[in-house]
N, C-alpha and C positions, 0 to 999 in steps of 0.2 A: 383262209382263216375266217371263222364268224366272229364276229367283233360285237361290241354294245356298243352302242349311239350314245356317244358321250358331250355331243355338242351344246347341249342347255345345260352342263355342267357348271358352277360357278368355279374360276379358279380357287375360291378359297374352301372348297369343302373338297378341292383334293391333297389329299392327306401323304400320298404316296405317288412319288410320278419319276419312272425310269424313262429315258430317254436315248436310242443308238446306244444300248449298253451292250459291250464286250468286256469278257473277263478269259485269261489266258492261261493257263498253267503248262510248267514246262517241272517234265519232270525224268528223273534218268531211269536208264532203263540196262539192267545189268543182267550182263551172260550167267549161269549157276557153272559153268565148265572153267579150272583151274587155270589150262591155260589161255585163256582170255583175262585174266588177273590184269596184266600190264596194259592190255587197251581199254578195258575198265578205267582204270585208273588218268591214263594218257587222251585218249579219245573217247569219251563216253555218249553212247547215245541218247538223244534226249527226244521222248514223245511231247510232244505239241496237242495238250488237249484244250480245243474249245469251248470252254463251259457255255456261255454265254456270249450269242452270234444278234450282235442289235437288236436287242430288248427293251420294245416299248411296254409300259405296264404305266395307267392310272388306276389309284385306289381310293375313293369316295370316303368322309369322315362317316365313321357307322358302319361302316359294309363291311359285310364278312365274304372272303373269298377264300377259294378252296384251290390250293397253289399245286399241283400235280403231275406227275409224267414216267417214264419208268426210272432206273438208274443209270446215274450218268446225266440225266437229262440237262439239270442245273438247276435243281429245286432248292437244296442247302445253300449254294453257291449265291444265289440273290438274296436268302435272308441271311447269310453274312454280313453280304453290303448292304442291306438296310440296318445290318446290328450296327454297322461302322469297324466290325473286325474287319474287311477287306474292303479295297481300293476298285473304280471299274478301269481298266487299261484304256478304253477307251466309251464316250457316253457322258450321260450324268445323270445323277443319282444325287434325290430330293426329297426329305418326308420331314413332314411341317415345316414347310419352307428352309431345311436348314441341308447341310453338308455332312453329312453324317462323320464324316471324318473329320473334315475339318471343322466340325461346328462340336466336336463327339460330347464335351464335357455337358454343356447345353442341353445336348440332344438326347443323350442317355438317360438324362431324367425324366424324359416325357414317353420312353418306349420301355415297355416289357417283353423280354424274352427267352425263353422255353429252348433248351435241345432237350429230346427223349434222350439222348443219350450221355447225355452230363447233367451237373447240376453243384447247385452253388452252394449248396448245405455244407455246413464242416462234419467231416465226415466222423471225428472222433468227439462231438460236442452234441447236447441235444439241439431238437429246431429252435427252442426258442432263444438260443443263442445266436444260432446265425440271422435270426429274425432282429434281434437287439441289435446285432453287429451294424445289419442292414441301415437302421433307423438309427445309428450314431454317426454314420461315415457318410449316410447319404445325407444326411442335414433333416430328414425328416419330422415335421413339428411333431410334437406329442399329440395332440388332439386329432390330429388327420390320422395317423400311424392308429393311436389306437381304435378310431374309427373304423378301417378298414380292415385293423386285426379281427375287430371283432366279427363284421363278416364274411371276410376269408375263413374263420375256423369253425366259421358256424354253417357255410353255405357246405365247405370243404370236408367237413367234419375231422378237423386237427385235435381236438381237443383230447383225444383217446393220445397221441401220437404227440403232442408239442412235449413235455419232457424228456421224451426217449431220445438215446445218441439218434444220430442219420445211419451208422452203417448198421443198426439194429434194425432198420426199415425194411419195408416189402417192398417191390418197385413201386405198386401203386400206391404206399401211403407218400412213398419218395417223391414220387408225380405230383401229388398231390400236395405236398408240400412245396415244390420246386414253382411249382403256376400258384400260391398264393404267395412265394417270396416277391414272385414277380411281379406282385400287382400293389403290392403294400405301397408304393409312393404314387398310385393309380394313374399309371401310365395312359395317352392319348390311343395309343398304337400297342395291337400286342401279337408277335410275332411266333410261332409257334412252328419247330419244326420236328415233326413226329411225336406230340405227346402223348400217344397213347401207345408208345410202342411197346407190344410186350405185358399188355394188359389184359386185366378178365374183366370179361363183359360187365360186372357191376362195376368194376372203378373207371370204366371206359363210359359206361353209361354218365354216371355222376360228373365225373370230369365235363363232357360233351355238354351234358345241362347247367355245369356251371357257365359255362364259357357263350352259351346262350343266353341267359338269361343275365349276366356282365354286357352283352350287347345289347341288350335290348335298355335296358334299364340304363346303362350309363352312356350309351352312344359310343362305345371303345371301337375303334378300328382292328377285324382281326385279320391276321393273313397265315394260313393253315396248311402245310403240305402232311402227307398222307397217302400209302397205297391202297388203303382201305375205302374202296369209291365209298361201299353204301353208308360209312360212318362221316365222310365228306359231305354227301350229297343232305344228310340228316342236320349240316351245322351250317351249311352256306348255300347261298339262292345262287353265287356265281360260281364258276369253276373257269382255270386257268390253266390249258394243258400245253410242257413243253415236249417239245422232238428236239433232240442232236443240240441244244441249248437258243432253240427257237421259239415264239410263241406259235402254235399251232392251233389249238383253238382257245375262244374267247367268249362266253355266253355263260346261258345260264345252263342246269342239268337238264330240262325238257327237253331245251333244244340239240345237248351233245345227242340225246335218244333219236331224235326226230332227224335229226341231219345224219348219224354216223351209224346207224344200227337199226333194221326190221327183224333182228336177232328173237327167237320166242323158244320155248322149252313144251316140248311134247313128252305129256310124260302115258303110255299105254299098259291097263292090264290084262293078259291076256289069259285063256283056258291053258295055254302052251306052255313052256317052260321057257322055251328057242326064241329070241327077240326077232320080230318079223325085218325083213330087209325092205329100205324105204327108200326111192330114187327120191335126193333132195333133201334128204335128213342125215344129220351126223349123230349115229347111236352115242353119247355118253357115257353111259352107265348101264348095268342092266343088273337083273337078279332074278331068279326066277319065279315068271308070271309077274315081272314090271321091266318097263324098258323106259328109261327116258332118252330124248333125241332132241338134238337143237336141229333148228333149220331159220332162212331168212324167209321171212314174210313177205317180201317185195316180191321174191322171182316163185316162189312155191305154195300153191296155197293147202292151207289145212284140209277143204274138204278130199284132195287128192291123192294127199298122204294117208288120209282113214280110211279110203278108198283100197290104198293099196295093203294096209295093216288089216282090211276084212277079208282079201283076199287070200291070205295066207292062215291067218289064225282066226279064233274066235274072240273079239274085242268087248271084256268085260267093263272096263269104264276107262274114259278119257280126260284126261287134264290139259289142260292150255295157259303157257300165262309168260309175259314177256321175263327176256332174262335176263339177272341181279345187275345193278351197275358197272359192277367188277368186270363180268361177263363183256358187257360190250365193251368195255375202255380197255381190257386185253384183247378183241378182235384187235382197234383199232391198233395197237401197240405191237400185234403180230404183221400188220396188213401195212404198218410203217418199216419194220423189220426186212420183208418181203421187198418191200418197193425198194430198196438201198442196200441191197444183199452187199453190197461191196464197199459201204462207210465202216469206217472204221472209228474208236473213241479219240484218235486221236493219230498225228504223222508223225514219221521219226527223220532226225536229221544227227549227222554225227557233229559231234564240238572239236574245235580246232585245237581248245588247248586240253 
């Protein structure tokens, strides 16, 4: 694993610090065939899934990190336990010094957080009800609250949108709405799992810039997962990728490029129709009279592959350019897949009663 050098850290500008965290899930597992009805019910089998297998993570007050890995890996599963909805089985788990569970009342005030797939708006009420609702129940003074209304709905642009009910919304005015509820008592920490899920590129753009320029400007701690590398790699300097609910790697984006992938995109056009055949290149795509092809940089070089693409055709012009983030963080998620042909998400044990 690539790790950051965290040792001229001050204890108190970490904001975030898991420690040997494990988190377990046991859950049952039933036949669709009738008659299995009564062992169903009598002995039921229960898969044993590992979310989270000793989980060190510090997070720096300010730093935006970029939380990622495929599914299953245990990306929701840790900003659970940092929301205080879940407990670690075993570990411990710390943000602003407190216990997230056992501290929750406390601690709830000082963290904001985001699911792309819920959200807190009443769904038969307009926003600025659940906005009022927010700022009676949370104790929030008036002058702070309308402070920060004003701009969340300005950076946000609510103001089209604060009368209308919630379930009248678009996802992205919903999003948009749901990350300024979250911020109105201007949480230290803001936790975000998938908020751009399902969005079009302008309300993903906007959002993305809000959420920048909330760090930069206020020092907020954020913590982002996401399968969208190149929209990750655009919001945070660090990334954080797990395997099987491990950390596996720890850096910044250069360096996942620089250590994990000489991945490049060849893209040729040619007089031919027929994409030329290239030892060492994987054709992609093709269409006729263009062919693009991945290959690795380390083991093949480009001038050898042109080489072999003039031998066959006539080569009207060439493209070269490394490939998108995505690209490489799926080798690596294939090339983890391959190494472990035989883990599986979880073991099965039968229960006694």
């Amino acid at each position: 694993m690539v790790a950051l050098d965290r040792h001229a850290t001050s204890t108190t500008d970490i904001v975030v610090d898991l420690s040997g965290v494990w988190k377990v899930y046991r859950q049952r597992v039933r036949s669709a065939r009738v008659g299995d009805l009564l062992r169903n019910l009598l002995r039921p089998e229960i898969r044993v899934v590992e979310a989270l297998r000793g989980v060190d993570l510090t997070v720096r007050r300010g730093e935006v990190v970029a939380y990622a890995g495929p599914n299953g890996a245990g990306k929701s599963t840790t900003i659970k336990l940092l929301s205080g909805l879940l407990a670690p089985d075993r570990g411990r788990v710390r943000a602003l010094g407190m216990d997230p569970v056992r501290d929750r009342v406390q601690y709830v005030g000082r963290i904001g957080v985001v699911f792309g797939q819920r959200t807190e708006l009443w769904w038969d009420h307009p926003v600025a009800a659940s906005f009022e609702w927010k700022r009676v129940v949370w104790n929030i003074p008036r002058p702070r609250y309308e402070r920060m209304l004003g701009l969340v709905r300005e950076l946000l642009g609510l103001d089209d949108i604060f009368r209308t009910l919630a379930r009248e919304l678009s996802l992205g005015q919903r999003m948009r709405a749901d990350l300024a509820l979250a911020l109105l008592h201007e949480p230290e920490i803001l936790l975000l799992d998938e908020p751009t899920l399902g969005l079009d590129v302008l309300a993903r753009r906007r959002i993305l810039s809000f959420i920048r320029e909330l760090n930069r400007e206020r020092e907020v701690s954020v913590i982002v997962t996401s399968h969208d590398m190149a929209e990750l790699e655009q919001l945070a300097g660090r990334i954080v990728l797990l395997h099987q609910g491990e950390i596996a790697f720890d850096g910044v984006f250069a360096e996942l490029r620089r250590v994990l992938s000489q991945r490049r995109v060849l893209t040729l056009e040619t007089a031919s129709e027929e994409a030329p055949l290239l030892v060492g290149a994987e054709l992609i795509r093709t269409m006729p009279g263009r062919h693009e092809y991945a290959f690795d940089a380390a083991r093949f070089k480009l001038s050898d592959l042109l080489e072999q693409a003039a031998a066959q055709a006539e080569v009207l012009d060439v493209e070269t350019h490394r490939a998108p983030i995505d690209e490489v963080v799926a080798d690596l998620y294939e090339h983890w897949l391959k190494a472990s042909p035989a883990a599986q998400p979880g073991s099965i044990m039968t229960s006694s009663t």
